[in-house]
C-alpha positions, 0 to 999 in steps of 0.5 A, spaced: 558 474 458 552 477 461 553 483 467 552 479 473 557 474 471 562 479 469 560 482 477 561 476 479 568 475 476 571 482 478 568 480 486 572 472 485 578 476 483 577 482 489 575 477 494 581 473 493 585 479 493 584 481 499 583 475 502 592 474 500 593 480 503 589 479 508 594 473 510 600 477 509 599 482 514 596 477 519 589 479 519 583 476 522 578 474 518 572 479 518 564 477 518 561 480 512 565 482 506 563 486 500 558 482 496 558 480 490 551 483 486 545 478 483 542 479 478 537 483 481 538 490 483 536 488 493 542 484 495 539 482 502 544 478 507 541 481 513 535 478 511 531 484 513 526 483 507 520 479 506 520 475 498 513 479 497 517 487 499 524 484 495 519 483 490 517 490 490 523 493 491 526 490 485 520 493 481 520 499 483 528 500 482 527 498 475 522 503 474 526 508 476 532 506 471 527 505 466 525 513 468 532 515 469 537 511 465 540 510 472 541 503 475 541 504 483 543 497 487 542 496 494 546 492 499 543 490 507 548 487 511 548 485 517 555 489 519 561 493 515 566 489 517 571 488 511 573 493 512 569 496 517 569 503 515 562 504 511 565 508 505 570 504 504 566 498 504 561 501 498 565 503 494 570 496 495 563 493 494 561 497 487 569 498 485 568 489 486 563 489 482 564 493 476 559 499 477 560 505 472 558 513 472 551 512 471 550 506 477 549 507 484 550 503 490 546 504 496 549 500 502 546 499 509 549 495 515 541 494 519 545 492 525 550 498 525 546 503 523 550 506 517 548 507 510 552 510 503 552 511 496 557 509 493 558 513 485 563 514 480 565 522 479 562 524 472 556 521 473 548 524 471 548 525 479 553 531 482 555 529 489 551 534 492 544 530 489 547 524 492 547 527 498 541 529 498 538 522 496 541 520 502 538 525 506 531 523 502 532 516 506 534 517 512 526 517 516 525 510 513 532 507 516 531 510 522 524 507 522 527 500 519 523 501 515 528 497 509 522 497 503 520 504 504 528 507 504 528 503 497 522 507 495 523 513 497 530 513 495 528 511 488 523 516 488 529 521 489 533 519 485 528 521 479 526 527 482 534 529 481 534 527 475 528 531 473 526 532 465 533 531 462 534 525 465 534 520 462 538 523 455 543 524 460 544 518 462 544 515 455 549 521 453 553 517 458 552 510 457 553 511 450 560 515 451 563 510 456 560 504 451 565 507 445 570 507 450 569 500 452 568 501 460 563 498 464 556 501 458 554 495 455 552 493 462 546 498 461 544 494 455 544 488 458 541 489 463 536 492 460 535 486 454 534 481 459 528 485 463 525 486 456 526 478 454 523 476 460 517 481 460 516 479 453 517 471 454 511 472 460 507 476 455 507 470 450 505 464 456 500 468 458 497 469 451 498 461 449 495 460 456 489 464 454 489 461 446 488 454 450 483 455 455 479 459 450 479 453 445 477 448 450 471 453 453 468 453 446 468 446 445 465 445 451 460 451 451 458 448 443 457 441 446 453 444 452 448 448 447 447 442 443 445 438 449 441 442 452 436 443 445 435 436 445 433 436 453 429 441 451 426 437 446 425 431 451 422 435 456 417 439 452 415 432 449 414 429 458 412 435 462 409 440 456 411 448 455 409 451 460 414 447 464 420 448 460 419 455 459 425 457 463 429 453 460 427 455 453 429 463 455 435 460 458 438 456 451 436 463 447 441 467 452 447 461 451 446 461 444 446 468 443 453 468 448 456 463 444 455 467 438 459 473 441 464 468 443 465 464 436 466 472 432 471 474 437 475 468 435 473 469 428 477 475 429 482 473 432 483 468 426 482 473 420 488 476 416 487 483 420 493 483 425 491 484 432 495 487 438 497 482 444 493 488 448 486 486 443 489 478 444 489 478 451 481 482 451 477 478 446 481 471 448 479 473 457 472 475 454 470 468 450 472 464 457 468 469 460 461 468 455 462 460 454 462 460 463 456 464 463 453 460 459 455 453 461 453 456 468 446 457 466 444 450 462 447 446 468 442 450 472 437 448 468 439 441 467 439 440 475 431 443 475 429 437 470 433 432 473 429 433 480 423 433 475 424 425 472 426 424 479 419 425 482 416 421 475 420 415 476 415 414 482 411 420 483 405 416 487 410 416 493 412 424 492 405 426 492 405 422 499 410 426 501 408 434 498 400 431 502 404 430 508 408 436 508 402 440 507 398 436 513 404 439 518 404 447 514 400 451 519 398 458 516 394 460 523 402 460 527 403 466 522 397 470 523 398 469 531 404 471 531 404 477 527 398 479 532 402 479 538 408 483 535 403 488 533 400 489 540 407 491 542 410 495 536 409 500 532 406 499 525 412 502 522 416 496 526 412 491 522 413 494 515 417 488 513 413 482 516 406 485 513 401 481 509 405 474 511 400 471 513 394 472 507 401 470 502 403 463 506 395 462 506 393 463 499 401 459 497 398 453 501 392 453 498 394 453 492 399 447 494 393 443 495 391 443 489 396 442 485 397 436 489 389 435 487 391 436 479 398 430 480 393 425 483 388 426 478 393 426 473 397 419 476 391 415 474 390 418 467 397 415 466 400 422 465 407 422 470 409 427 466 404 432 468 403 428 475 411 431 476 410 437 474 404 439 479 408 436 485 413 440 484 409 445 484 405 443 490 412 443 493 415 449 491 410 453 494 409 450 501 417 451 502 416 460 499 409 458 506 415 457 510 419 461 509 414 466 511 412 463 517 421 463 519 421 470 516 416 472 522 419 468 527 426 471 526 423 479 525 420 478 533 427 475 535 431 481 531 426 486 535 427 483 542 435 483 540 434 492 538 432 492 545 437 489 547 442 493 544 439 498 547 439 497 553 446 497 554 447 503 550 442 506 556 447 504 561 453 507 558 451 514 555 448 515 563 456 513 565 458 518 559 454 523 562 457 522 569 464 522 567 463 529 562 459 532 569 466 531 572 471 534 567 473 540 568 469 544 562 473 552 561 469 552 554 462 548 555 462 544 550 462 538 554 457 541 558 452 542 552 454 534 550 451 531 557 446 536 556 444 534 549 444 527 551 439 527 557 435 529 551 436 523 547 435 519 553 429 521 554 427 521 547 429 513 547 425 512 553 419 514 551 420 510 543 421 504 548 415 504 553 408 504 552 404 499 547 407 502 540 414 500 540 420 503 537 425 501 538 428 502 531 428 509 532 430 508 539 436 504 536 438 510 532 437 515 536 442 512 542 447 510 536 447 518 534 448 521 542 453 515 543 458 517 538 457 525 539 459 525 547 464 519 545 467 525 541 466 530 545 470 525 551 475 523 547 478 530 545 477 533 552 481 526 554 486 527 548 486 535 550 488 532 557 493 528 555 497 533 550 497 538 556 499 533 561 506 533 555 507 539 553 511 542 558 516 537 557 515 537 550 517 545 549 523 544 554 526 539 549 524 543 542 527 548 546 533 545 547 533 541 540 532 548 537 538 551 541 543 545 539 541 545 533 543 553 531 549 553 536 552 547 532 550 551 525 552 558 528 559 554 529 561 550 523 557 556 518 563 556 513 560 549 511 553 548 512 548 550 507 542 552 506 538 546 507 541 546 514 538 553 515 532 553 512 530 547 517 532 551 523 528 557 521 522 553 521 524 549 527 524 555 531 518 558 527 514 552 529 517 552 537 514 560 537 507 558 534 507 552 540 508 557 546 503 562 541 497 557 541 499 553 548 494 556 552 488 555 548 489 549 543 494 544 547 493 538 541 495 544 535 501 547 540 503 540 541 504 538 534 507 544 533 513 543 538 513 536 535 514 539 528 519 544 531 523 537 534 523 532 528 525 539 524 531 540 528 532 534 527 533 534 520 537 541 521 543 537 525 542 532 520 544 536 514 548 541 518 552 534 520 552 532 513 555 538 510 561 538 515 563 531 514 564 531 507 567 539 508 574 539 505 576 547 506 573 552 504 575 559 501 569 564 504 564 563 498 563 556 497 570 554 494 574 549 496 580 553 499 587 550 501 585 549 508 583 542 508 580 537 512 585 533 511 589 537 514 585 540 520 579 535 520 572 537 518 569 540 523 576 544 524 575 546 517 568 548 518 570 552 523 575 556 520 571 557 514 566 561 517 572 565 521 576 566 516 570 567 511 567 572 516 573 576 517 575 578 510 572 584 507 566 580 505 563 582 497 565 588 494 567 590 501 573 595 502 577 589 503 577 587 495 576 582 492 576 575 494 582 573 489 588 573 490 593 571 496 594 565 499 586 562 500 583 564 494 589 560 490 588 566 483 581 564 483 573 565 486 570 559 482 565 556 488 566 549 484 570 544 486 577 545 484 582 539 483 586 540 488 582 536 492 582 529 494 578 527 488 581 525 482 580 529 476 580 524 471 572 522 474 575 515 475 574 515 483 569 514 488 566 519 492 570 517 498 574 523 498 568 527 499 566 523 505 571 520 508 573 521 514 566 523 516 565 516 519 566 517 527 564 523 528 557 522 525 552 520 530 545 522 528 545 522 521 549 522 514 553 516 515 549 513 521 542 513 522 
């Protein structure tokens, strides 16, 4: 019976428990229930997750056990419901679904905003990497953004695993396999991904063995063909007419060459990895292809030449028409009045059109010449090579006469363009004139401006345009003064917020400090480290406000989101705080007791006030709070079992009404 099965199982039996208790004590039925877990590592029932972000989600899981050796699942639900505290609700979930050490589960209520991993005590992971796992996500569910709390809970969970990781994870998965809890799962698990991954691997080389197969065939066949048409088509419009499609089948038979040896060495003795399989096999589709391509084009130039033989007088009549509407002086005449109004290096592109259509029409001609003569010697063959000629190159004529009415059209719109560019650098000019300009650098922009206005105009007057030059030279003015306006406006704007900005980091800062100073027994490090920063960033903004607005704005902002953070670890050390004996340990002051933010209190008086380290106060041992001991672990006198078997409940219980910006809500 594989894992999922086993999950499903043990949360048919849970559920129904609860569902008889839930009977007996006359309880209403609850929304959401603790969930059974699919064979994937996202269970989402609040449907928060499109199929292609799940998809990702999974994948990124995967690499983080394959890297670790632990599984991380994740639940969304809507609401915690039943029961409704969340860490009751997670570890229901886990307990439920048979998770062991080195599993964790992730679950997150979208619509109540709270969050918690559920995990075994004597896993790879301590509580406090757990907690700093949870910390690591809280930006991206305060964003709603569900992929990127999978990812960057993933992304924390290796990094708390670090080098050793891995051999730890399978130290512990092979010590609870012996003792037949919950590690075979890790196996399982882990063979499935590696089947499936190998089943796909074989489909696609069986696919590729099939398509490579049929290309050959094809392409073989192609190349015969196309050496008997070319036989033909030498015999009826002579060499010069198949040359190219004479080079065209020395380059198919060199492909097809490449291609049968590269099957050949697939099919030798020698045995090949399914890396080197899916690259030759991909290569032979991509040789045949090219090859079939390049006889088809080939192919469609000679059906058009018997097209013009089956009745070549009619197709010299029509090239003779073509040719008698064909007007090389249109080209000369428009090319002379785009040269008396533009520069000649505006012209550059259309120069010498005029003699190449005369000297292609004229060829044109006697082409159609040579097919007449050849129709009444009786040589079609011949007659259609010469009209198609004829046709060929009065169509490369008119493509020149195009190319020269559609270079005049180009330059009028330049002009157009820069026109409208004209009008909204004078309207930047004007507006820079009006701000308020304490270091003269908007003033130097409308200045440099003008210039580059002056400059254009005097490219866009006269009898020798040049409006591409003009063209660049606003383009450049326009996006130097829109830069300059826009930091001025942005510099505007970011003083217009400061002020406001500053009170709140201010008070956020404060907040934060008053509450670590507080509750000091409980809180740790990381708490601190975010506060000090806070204010550090708070006294750079007030240094930095009165000459750079934008830089002391993002300071206060920094000093606000750090703050933040501080009262979001400080929170989370208070609630999962269970007493505390002055130096880290767990005292006999509890949280069960007093409650943890009591606790916190306690602990920091009660630590402040005895004698410190080596004081003349002694020794930290001894008497009622230190209990004969100054160990800075967690002792078992705890709530949490010492045996490893419970959940981490016990360190985070109680914690669920008193957070309100972090740890269990976000």
């Amino acid at each position: 019976m594989d894992s999922a099965r086993i999950r499903a199982r043990r949360w048919l039996v849970g559920a129904a428990l609860g569902a008889t208790w839930g009977l007996l004590s006359g309880a209403a039925a609850w929304a959401t229930s603790p969930v059974p877990l699919g064979d994937t590592y996202v269970t989402d029932t609040a449907d928060v997750l499109d199929a292609s972000d799940e998809q990702r989600a999974n994948a990124r899981l995967a690499e983080a056990f394959d890297q670790t050796g632990s599984d991380l699942y994740v639940v969304f639900v809507d609401e915690f419901t039943d029961p409704a505290d969340r860490i009751a609700w997670a570890n229901q979930t886990a307990d439920l679904n048979g998770l062991g050490e080195s599993q964790y589960l992730l679950a997150v209520s979208t619509e109540g905003r709270q969050y918690f991993i559920s995990a075994l005590d004597g896993g790879p992971l301590s509580d406090a990497q757990v907690g700093r796992i949870e910390e690591e996500i809280l930006p991206e569910l305060r964003n709603s953004d569900w992929l990127g709390a999978v990812e960057a809970a993933a992304d924390r969970l290796e990094s708390e695993h670090g080098a050793g990781g891995r051999t730890a994870a399978i130290v512990v998965g092979s010590v609870v396999g012996m003792a037949g809890i919950a590690g075979a799962s890790f196996g399982v698990v882990k063979m499935r991904r590696g089947k499936r991954a190998r089943q796909e691997a074989q489909q696609q080389l069986a696919h590729l063995e099939q398509t490579s197969g049929l290309a050959l065939v094809a392409a073989d066949d192609a190349v015969k063909t196309s050496e008997q048409e070319l036989e033909f088509a030498r015999a009826q419009f002579g060499d010069a007419a198949v040359a190219e499609f004479a080079t065209a089948l020395d380059g198919a038979r060199a492909q097809l060459m490449e291609a049968f040896s590269l099957r050949q060495q697939l099919d030798d003795e020698v045995s090949d990895t399914d890396a080197q399989r899916r690259e030759w096999l991909g290569r032979i589709i991509e040789l045949c292809g090219a090859a079939d391509a390049a006889l088809d084009a080939q192919a469609g130039a000679f059906a058009e030449l018997r097209d013009i033989e089956r009745d070549a007088p009619a197709a010299l009549e029509a090239a003779r028409e073509r040719l008698a509407t064909a007007d090389d002086g249109s080209i000369a005449a428009e090319l002379v009045r785009l040269g008396s109004t533009y520069a000649a290096d505006e012209m550059l592109a259309v120069a010498g059109h005029d003699e190449q259509a005369s000297g292609l029409l004229a060829f044109a001609r006697e082409r159609t010449a040579a097919a007449e003569r050849a129709i009444g010697a009786g040589r079609s063959g011949e007659a259609a090579v010469a009209i198609r000629e004829a046709e060929t190159a009065a169509a490369q004529a008119d493509q020149l006469r195009q190319a020269v009415a559609s270079h005049g059209e180009a330059i009028a719109a330049v002009e157009q363009r820069c026109a409208e560019l004209i009008a909204d650098l004078e309207g930047d000019v004007a507006a820079a004139r009006g701000m308020t300009d304490t270091s003269g650098g908007i003033t130097a922009a409308a200045l440099a401006t003008e210039q580059q206005l002056a400059s254009a105009r005097a490219d866009l007057d006269g009898a020798a345009r040049r409006p591409s030059r003009a063209l660049q030279t606003l383009e450049a003015a326009n996006a130097h003064i829109d830069g300059v306006l826009q930091a001025a406006r942005d510099e505007q704007r970011a003083r217009q917020l400061l002020g406001a900005r500053l009170t709140q980091a201010d008070d956020d800062v404060r907040q934060a400090e008053h509450y670590i100073a507080s509750r000091r027994g409980a809180v740790g490090a990381v708490a601190r480290t975010r506060v000090s920063e806070a204010r550090a960033a708070l006294a750079q903004a007030r240094s930095v406000q009165g000459a750079d607005a934008r830089a002391a704005l993002n300071e206060a902002q920094r000093a606000i989101r750090l703050a933040a953070e501080a009262l979001t670890s400080a929170q989370l050390d208070v609630s999962g705080y269970d007493g505390y004996d002055g130096l880290g340990g767990r005292g006999t002051v509890s949280s069960g007791d007093l409650g943890s933010d009591l606790a916190a209190v306690l602990g920091g008086i009660l630590g402040s006030g005895r004698g410190g380290y080596g004081g003349s106060g002694g020794s930290w041992g001894g008497g009622a709070w230190g209990g004969g001991s100054r160990s800075g672990s967690r002792s078992s006198g705890s709530r949490r079992s010492s045996s490893g078997g419970s959940r981490r409940s016990s360190s985070r219980s109680g914690g669920g009404s008193r957070r309100s910006s972090g740890g269990g809500r976000f």
